[in-house]
C-alpha positions as CSV (number, residue, x, y, z in Angstrom):
1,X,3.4,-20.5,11.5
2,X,5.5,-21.5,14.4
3,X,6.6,-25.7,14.7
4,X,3.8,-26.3,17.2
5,X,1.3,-24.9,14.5
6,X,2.5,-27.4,12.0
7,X,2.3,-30.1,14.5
8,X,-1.2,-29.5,15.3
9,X,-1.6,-29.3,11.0
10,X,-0.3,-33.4,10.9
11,X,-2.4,-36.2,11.0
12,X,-4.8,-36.3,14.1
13,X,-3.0,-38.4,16.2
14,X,0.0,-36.4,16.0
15,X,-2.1,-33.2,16.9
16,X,-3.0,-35.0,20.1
17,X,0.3,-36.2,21.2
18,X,1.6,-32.8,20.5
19,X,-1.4,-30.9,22.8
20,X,-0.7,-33.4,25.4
21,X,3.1,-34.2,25.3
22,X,4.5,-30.4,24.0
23,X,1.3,-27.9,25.4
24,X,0.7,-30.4,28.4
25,X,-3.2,-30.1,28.0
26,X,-5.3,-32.2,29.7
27,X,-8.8,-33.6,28.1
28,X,-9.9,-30.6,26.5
29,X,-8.3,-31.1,23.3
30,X,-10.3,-30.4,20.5
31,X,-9.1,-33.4,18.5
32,X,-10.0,-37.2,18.5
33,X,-7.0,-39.4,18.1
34,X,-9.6,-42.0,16.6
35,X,-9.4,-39.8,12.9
36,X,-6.7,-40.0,10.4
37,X,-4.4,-42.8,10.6
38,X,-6.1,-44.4,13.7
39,X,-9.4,-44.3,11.6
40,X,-7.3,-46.5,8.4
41,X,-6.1,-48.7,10.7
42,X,-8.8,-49.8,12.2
43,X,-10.9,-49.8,8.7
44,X,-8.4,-52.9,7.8
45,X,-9.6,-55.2,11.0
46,X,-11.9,-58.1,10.3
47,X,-15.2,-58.0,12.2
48,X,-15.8,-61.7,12.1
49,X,-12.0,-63.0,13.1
50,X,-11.0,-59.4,14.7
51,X,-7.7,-60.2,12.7
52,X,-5.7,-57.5,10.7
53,X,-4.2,-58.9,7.9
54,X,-5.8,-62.5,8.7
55,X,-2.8,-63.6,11.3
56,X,-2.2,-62.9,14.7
57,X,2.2,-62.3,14.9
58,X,2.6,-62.0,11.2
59,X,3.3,-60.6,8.7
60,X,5.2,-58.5,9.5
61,X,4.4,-55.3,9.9
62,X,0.4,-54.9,9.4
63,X,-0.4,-58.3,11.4
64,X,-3.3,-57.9,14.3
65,X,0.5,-57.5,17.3
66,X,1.5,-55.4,15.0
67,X,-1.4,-53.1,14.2
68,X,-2.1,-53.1,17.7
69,X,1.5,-52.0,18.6
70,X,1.1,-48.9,16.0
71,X,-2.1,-48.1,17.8
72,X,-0.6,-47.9,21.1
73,X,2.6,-45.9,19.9
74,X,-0.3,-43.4,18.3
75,X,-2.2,-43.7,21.4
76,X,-5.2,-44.5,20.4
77,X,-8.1,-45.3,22.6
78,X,-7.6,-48.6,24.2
79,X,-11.8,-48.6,24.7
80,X,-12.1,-49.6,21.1
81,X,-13.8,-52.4,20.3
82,X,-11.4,-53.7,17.8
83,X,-8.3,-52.7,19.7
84,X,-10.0,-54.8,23.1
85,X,-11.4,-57.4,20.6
86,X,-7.2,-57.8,19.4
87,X,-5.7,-58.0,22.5
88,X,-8.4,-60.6,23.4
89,X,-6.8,-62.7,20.4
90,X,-3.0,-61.6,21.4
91,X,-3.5,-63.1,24.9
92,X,-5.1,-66.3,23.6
93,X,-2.6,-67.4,20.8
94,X,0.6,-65.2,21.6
95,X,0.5,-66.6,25.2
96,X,0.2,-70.2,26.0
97,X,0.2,-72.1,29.4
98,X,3.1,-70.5,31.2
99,X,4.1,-69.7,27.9
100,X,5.5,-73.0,26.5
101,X,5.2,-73.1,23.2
102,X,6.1,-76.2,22.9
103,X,7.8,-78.7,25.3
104,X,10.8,-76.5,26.6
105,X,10.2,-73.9,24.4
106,X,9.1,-70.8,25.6
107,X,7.4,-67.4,24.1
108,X,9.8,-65.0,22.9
109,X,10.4,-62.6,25.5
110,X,10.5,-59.6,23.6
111,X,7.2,-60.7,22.0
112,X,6.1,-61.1,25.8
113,X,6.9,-58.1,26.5
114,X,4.9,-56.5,23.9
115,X,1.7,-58.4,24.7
116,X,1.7,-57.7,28.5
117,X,2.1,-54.3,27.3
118,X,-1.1,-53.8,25.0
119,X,-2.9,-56.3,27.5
120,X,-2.6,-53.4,29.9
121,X,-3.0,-50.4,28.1
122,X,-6.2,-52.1,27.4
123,X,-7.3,-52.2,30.6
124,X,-6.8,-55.8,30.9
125,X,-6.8,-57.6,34.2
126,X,-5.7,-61.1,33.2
127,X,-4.3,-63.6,35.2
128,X,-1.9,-64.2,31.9
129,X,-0.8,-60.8,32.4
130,X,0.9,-61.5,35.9
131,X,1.9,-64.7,33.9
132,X,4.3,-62.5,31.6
133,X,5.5,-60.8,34.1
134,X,6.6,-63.5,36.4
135,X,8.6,-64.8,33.0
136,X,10.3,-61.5,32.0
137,X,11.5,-61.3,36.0
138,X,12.5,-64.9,35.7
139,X,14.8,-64.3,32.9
140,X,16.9,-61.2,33.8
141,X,20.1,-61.7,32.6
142,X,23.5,-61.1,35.3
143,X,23.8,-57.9,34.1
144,X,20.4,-56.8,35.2
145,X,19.1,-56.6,31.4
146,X,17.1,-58.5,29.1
147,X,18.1,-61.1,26.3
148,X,15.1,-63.0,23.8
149,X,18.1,-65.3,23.3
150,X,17.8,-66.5,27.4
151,X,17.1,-70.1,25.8
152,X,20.2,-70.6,23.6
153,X,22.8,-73.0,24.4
154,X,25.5,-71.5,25.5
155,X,23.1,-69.2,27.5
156,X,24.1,-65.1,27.0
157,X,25.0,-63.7,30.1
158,X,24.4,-59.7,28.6
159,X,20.9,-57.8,27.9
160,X,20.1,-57.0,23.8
161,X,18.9,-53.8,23.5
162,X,16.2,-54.8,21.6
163,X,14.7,-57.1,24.4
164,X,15.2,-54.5,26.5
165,X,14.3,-51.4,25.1
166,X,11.2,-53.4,24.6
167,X,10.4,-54.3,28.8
168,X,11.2,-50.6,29.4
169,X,8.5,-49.3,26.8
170,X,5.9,-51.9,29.1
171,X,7.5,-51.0,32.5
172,X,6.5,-47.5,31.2
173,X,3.0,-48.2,30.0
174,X,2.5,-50.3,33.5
175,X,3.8,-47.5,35.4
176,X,1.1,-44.8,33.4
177,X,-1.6,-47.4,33.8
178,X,-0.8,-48.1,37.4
179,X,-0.5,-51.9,37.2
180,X,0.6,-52.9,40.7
181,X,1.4,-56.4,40.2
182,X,5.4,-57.4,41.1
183,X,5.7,-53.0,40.0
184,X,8.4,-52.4,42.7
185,X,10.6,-55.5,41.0
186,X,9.9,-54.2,37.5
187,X,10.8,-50.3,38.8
188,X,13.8,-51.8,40.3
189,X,15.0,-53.4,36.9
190,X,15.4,-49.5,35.7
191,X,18.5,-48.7,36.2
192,X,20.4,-52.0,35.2
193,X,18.2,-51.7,31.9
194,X,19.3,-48.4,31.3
195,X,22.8,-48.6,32.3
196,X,23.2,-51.1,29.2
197,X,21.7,-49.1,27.0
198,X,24.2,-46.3,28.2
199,X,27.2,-48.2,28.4
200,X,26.7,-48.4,24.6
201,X,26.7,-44.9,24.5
202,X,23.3,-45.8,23.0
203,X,24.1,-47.9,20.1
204,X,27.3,-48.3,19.6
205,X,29.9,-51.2,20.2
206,X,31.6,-51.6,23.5
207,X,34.7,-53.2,22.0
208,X,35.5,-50.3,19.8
209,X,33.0,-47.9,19.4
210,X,31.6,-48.4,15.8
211,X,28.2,-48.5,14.9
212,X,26.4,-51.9,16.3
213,X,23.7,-52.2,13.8
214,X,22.8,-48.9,10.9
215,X,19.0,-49.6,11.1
216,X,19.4,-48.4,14.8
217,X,20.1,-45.0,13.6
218,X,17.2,-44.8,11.2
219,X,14.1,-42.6,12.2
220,X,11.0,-45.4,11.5
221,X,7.8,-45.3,11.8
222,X,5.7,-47.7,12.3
223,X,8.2,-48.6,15.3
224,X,7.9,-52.5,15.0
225,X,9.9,-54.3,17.2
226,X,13.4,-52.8,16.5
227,X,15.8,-50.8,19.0
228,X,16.4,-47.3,17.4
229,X,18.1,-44.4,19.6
230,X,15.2,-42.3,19.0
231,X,12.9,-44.9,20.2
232,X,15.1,-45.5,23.3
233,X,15.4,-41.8,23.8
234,X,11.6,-41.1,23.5
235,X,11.0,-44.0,26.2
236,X,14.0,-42.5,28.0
237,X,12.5,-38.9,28.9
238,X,8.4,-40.6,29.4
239,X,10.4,-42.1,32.0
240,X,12.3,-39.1,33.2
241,X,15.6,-41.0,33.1
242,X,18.3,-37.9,34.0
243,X,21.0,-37.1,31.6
244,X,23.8,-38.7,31.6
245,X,27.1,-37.9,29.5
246,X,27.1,-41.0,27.7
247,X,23.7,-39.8,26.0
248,X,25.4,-36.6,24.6
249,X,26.5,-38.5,21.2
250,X,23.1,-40.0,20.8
251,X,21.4,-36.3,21.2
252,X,23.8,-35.3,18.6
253,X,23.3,-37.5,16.2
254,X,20.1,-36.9,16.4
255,X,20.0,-33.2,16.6
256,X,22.1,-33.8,13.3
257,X,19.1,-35.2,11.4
258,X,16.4,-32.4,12.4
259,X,16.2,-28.7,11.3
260,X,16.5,-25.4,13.2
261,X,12.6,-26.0,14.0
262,X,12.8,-29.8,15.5
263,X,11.3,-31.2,12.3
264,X,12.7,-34.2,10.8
265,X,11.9,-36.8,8.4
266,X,11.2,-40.1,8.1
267,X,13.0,-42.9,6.3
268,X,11.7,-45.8,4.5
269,X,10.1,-48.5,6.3
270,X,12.0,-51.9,7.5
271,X,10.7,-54.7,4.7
272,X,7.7,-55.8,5.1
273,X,3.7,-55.3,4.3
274,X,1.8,-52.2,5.2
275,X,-1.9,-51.2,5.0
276,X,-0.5,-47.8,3.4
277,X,2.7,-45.2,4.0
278,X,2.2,-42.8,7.0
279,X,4.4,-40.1,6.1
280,X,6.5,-39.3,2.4
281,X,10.4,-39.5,3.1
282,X,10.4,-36.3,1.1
283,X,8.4,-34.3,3.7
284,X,9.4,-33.6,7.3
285,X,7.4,-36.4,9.4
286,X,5.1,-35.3,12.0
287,X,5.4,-37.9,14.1
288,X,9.4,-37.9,14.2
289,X,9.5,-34.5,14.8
290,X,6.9,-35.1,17.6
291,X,9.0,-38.0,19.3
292,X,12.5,-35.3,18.6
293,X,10.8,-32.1,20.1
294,X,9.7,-34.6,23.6
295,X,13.6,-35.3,23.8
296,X,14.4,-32.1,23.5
297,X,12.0,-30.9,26.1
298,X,12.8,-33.3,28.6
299,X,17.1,-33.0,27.7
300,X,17.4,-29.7,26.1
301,X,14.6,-27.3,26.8
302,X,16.7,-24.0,26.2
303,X,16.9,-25.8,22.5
304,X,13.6,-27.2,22.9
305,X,11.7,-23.7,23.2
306,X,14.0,-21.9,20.3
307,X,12.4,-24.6,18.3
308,X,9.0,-24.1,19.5
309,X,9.4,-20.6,18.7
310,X,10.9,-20.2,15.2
311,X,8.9,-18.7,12.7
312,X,8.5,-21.8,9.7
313,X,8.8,-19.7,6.2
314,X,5.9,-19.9,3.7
């Protein structure tokens, strides 16, 4: 059995992304990404509220934002009832008038972020959507990045790579879903976003180099809301960002953590309440190894194709 064979032996969803992502094939695949985990997902939604979990943001992690994020990072088919019944509810209660909260209090913009993103994915055409998006181009920070702190007193002046890890993932979902309004400004926000991103050699500390947070070096799935390098990576080559030198301790580190097939595992979830566990820390993860082997084939491909083509012992 080579690695793509167990790949397309994972969970459904997995076996998809891998026919599409690694093998490139168009609709012909012979599996449904709405089986396995997409199927358990959706079995948790309410029918009456189209809640999961009976709340709209939390908890944390198996909340209807949530869920719906985890569908989207599996792909699942945005036609679903459920999944355009949620993002009905998302738009409604996640996104007030102009987003004001409460007087001079506005939505968090990484939560914004996320929102516009499903909205779209799921073929939304909401005014609410162009909404978002006028607030995430209002609140670009001088270094071209994004910051969920914009509204703190003293203002930041630098991007977090969690905010903006988070409006790359929905300039890239825009982009795939061709969503034309205000695209050139978000396309244009590219490069300052990733140059951040970079100049942090990808997580680490621009002062002196350490470490800036451990759990951004974890390999997690579900993804949540948290900036991880492989996360940023994965977003990274869907958006065919070149390689850069400052990347090459990132790939590394990574490349550390998987095996001499691309396989990897997964580590234990950030706190928090689940439907059930994806994937055993004790057993490679599918869906790691999925997100690894698209890196490698976008950065590496000489390594990517050894990988494709070792021979996984019985």
């Amino acid at each position: 059995m080579k690695t793509i064979d167990w790949l397309l032996s994972c969970d459904p969803a997995v076996a998809y992304l891998s026919r599409r992502d690694l093998l490139e094939e168009k609709q012909n695949s012979p599996y449904s990404p709405d089986e396995g985990w997409i199927k358990r997902l959706y079995e948790h939604v309410d029918p009456v509220t189209h809640l999961w979990a009976g709340g709209v943001y939390s908890p944390k992690y198996n909340s209807t934002h949530y869920t719906l994020h985890t569908l989207w990072s599996l792909q699942a088919s945005p036609s679903h009832e459920a999944f355009q019944l949620g993002v009905d509810v998302l738009l409604k209660h996640l996104w007030p008038p102009k987003g004001e909260v409460r007087k001079h209090h506005y939505q968090d913009l990484c939560v914004s972020a996320m929102v516009g993103m499903l909205a779209v994915y799921a073929g939304k055409r909401d005014d609410k959507i162009n909404e978002i998006i006028d607030y995430i181009l209002a609140h670009k920070m001088p270094d071209g990045a994004f910051n969920c702190s914009w509204q703190r007193i003293p203002k930041p002046t630098m991007g977090s790579l969690h905010t903006t890890l988070l409006v790359l993932e929905m300039i890239q979902t825009l982009k795939e879903e061709h969503y034309s309004y205000r695209m050139d400004e978000l396309l244009a926000c590219i490069p300052d976003c990733v140059e951040l991103i970079l100049d942090r050699h990808m997580y680490k500390r621009r002062t002196n180099g350490e470490v800036i947070d451990r759990n951004m070096i974890r390999n997690l799935f579900p993804l949540g809301w948290r900036y991880t390098i492989i996360r940023a990576f994965d977003c990274f080559a869907k958006l065919k960002i070149v390689y850069d030198p400052r990347m090459e301790e990132g790939l590394q580190f990574l490349a550390s953590k998987a095996d001499a097939l691309g396989r990897m595992k997964t580590e234990a979830p950030f706190s928090g309440q689940y439907f059930f566990r994806f994937e055993s820390t004790r057993e490679f993860s599918g869906f790691n190894s999925l997100r690894f082997l698209r890196i490698l084939k976008h950065y590496r491909p000489t390594e990517y194709l050894q990988c494709m083509h070792q021979m996984i012992a019985p």
